[in-house]
C-alpha positions in Angstrom: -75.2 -24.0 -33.4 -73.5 -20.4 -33.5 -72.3 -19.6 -36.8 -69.5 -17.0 -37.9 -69.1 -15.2 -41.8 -66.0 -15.0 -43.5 -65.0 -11.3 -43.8 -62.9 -12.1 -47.0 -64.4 -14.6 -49.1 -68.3 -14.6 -47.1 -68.5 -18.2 -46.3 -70.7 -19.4 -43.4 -68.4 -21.1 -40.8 -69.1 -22.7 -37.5 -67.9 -21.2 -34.5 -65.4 -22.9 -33.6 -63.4 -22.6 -36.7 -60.0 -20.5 -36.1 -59.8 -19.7 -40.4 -62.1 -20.1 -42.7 -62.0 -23.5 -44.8 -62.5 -21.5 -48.4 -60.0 -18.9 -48.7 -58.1 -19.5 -45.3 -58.2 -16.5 -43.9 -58.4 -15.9 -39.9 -62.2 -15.7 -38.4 -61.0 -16.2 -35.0 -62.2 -12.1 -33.7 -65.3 -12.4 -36.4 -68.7 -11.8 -34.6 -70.8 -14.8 -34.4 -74.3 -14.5 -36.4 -77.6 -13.4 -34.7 -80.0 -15.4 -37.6 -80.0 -18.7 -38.1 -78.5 -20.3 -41.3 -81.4 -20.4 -43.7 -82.3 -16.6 -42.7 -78.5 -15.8 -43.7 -79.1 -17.5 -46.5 -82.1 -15.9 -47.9 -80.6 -12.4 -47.4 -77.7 -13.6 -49.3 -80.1 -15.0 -52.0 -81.7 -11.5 -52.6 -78.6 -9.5 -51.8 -77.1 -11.1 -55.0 -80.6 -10.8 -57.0 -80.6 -7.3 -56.4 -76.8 -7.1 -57.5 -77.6 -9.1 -60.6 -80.2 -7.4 -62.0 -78.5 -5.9 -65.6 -78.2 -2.0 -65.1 -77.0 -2.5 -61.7 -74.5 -4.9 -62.5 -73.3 -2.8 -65.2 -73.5 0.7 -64.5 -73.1 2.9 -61.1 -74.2 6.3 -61.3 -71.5 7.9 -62.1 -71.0 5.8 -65.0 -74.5 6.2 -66.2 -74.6 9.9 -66.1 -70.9 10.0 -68.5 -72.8 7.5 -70.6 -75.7 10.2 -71.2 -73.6 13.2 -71.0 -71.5 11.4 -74.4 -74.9 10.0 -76.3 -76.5 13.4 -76.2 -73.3 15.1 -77.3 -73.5 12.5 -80.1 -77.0 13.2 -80.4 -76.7 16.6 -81.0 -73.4 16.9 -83.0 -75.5 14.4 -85.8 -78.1 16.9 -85.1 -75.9 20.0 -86.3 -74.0 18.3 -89.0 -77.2 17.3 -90.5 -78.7 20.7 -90.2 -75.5 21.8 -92.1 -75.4 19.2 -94.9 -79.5 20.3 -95.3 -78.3 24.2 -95.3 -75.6 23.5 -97.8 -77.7 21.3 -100.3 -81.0 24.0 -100.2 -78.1 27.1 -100.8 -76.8 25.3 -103.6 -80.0 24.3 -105.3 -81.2 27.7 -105.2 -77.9 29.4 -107.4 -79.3 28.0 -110.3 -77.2 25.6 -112.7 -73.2 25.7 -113.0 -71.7 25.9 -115.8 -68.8 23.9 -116.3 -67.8 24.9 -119.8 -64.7 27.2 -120.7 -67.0 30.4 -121.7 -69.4 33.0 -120.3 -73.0 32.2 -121.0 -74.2 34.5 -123.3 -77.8 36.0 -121.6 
């Protein structure tokens, strides 16, 4: 039995169907499929385990590389304030103590 794919919605319809049942759209010019039913099937089956896998359902490339370019600018700006903070405590600890009181130390 010679089977036909929805275009729009990717339902498997028979041949003889003028629109698609689903989503109603017109299949009448659609190429007729080569496989049989369960082959179509199976590839469908994978196609949409290799779409669902996590970082591929999530994340083109594109979208990955902005995501690293902003964590290692993050990455690095913690970097610098905490090299800062360091500097400022060790430059302070090595003045001595301050002396809060109203007069001059007497040496």
């Amino acid at each position: 039995m010679p089977l036909k794919r929805c275009q729009r919605c990717g339902t498997i319809c028979q041949d003889a169907d003028i629109v698609c049942g689903i989503c109603g759209s017109k299949i009448a010019n659609t190429p007729t499929l080569k496989a049989s039913i369960e082959d179509e099937m199976l590839r469908d089956r994978k196609e949409a385990e290799r779409r669902s896998t996590p970082l591929n359902q999530t994340f083109t490339r594109a979208s990955k590389r902005r995501l690293l370019r902003k964590l290692l600018t993050s990455i690095s700006t913690l970097a610098i304030g905490s090299a800062t903070v360091t500097y400022a405590i060790v430059y302070r600890s090595s003045l001595g103590p301050i002396y809060t009181g109203t007069s001059l130390p007497l040496f």
